[in-house]
C-alpha positions in Angstrom: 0.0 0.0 0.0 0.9 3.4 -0.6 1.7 6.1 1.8 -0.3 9.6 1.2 2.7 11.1 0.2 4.1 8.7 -2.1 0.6 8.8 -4.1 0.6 12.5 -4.2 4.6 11.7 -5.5 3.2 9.7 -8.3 0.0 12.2 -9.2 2.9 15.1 -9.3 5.1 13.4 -11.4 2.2 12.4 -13.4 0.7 15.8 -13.5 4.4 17.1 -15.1 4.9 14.2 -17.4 1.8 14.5 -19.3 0.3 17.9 -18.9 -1.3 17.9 -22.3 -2.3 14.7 -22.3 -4.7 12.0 -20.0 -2.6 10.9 -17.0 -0.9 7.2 -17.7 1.5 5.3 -15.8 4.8 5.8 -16.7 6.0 1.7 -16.4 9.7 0.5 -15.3 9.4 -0.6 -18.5 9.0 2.5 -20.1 11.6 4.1 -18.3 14.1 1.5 -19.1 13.0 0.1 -22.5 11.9 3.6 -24.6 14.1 6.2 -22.7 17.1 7.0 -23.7 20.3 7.4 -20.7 20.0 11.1 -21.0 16.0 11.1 -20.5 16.3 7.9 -18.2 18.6 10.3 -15.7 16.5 13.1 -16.2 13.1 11.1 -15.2 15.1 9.3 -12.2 16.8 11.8 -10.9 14.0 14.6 -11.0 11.6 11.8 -9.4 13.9 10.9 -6.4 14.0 15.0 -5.8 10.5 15.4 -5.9 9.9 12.3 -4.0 12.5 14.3 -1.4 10.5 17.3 -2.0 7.2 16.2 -1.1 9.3 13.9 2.2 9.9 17.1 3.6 6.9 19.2 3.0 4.8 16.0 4.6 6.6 16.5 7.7 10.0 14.1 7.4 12.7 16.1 6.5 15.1 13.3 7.7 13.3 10.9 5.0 14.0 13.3 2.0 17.5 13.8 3.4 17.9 10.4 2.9 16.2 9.8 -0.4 18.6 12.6 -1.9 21.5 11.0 -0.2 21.0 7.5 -1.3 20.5 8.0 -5.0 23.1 11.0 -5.5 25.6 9.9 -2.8 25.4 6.1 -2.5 27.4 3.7 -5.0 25.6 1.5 -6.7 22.4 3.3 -5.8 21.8 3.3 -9.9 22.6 0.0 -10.5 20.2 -1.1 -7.8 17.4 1.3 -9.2 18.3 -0.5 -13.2 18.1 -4.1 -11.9 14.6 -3.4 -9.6 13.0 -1.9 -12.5 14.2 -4.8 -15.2 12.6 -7.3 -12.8 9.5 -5.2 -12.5 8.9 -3.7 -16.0 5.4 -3.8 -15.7 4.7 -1.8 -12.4 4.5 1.7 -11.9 7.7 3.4 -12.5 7.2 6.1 -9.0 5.9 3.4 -6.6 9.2 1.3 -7.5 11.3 4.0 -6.5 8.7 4.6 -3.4 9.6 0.8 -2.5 13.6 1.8 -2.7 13.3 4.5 -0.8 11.4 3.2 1.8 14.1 -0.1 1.9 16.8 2.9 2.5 15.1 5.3 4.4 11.9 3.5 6.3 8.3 4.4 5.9 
């Protein structure tokens, strides 16, 4: 189950993603499969900061800290994120990343 912020997370990046267009699920699949690196980083790395975003504005500060930290600061933090979503291509792209996060930084 999703936590409150985590769904407004995925309705925000949602919301950006496809502004002129009906609100779809960007899959793990999609992200790794029809994105190139450049717009693969872009779509991970803005997603972790607005997941970190939102953390804080909710109230847990300490949890966005952490988000930031483990994706831009941790080794391997990548590679983890590649491997998770090639064994999940069809799930929802945010509540992947939600799931990694919490493993790093608790609910």
């Amino acid at each position: 189950m999703m936590s409150n912020t985590a769904r407004v997370f995925a309705v925000a990046l949602l919301a950006g993603a496809f502004a002129a267009g009906p609100a779809l699920a960007i899959t793990a699949g999609d992200v790794m499969d029809k994105m190139n690196s450049d717009q693969r980083s872009s779509f991970l790395s803005g997603a972790v900061d607005m997941a970190s975003h939102l953390y804080a504005i909710d109230g847990n500060r300490t949890k966005g800290e952490c988000a930031l930290d483990w994706y831009f600061r941790t080794e391997g933090s990548l590679r983890e994120v590649h491997t998770f979503f090639d064994a999940h291509k069809d799930k929802d792209a945010v509540g992947l990343l939600s799931i990694l996060i919490n493993r790093h930084c608790g609910k």
